[in-house]
N, C-alpha and C positions, 0 to 999 in steps of 0.2 A: 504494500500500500504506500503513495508516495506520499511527501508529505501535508501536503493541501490537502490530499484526500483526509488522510488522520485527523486532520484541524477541524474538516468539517466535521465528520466522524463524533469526533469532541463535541465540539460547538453544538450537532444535534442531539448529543446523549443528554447534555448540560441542558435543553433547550427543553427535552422531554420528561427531565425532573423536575425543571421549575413548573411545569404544566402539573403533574403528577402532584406534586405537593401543594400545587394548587388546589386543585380538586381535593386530597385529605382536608386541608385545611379547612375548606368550605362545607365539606360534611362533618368535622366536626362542631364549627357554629351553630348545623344546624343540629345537630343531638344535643349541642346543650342548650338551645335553644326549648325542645321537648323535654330533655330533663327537668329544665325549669320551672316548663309548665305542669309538668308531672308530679313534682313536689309540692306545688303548691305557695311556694316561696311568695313571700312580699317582696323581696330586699329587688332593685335594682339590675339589671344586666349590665357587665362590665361594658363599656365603650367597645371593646374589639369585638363584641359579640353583636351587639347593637345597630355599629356604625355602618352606612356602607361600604359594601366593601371593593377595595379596588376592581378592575377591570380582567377576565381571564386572557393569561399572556396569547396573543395569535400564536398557530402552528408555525412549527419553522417553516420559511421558505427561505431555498440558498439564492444567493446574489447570484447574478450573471456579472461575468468581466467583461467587461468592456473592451473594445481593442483602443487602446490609447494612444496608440500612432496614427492616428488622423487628427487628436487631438495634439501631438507633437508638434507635427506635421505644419500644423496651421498655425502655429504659434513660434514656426522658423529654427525646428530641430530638426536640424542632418543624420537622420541616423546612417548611413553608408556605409560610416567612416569605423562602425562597431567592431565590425565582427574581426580585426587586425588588429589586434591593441599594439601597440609602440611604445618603447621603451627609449628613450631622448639616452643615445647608449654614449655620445660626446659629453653632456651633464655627468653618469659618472664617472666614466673616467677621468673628466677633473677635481670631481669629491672625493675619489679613491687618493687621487694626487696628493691633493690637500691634505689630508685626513694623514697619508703616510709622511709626508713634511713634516706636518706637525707631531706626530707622535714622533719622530724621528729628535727632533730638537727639545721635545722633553729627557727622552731618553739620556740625550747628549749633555741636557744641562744637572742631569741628576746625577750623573757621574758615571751612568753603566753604557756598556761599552756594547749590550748587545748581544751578548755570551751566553 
């Protein structure tokens, strides 16, 4: 399974807990809602029992992706130029330069010889 696939995979497991616990949660409102009445009680229903309640989460549905190279495109990005990446190989060879100079002249001011 690649890994987009897993994410969704995820994403709808997580998707159809929150649905699932949803519904518990709503059947037990309503049992203690009959409990209540069963008992006979005076006293008040707590507010979470009470209140309305939010909204049941919609079903998953997966996104669709988009091709975004039209959107590139028109906003003046060359893709062409991708699929070769370059490497500027004159940059390092003068970093590498540099870089051995200078440790060269530490070396030499610290006293060691290199050995």
């Amino acid at each position: 399974m690649s890994e987009s696939a897993a994410e969704t995979e995820l994403t709808y497991r997580e998707h159809e807990k929150t649905i699932r616990r949803y519904d518990e949660w709503m059947a037990l409102r309503e049992e203690a809602r009959k409990n209540h009445e069963a008992s006979g009680s005076t006293e008040p229903l707590p507010p979470s029992v009470t209140s309305t309640p939010p909204p049941r989460p919609e079903p998953y549905e997966e996104e669709q992706m988009t091709d975004v190279s039209i959107d590139m495109a028109a906003n003046g990005f060359d893709a062409s130029g991708i699929d070769k990446p370059t490497v500027r190989r004159d940059f390092i060879v003068l970093a590498s330069a540099d870089f051995l100079a200078k440790l060269a002249r530490q070396s030499y001011s610290s006293g060691s010889t290199g050995q």
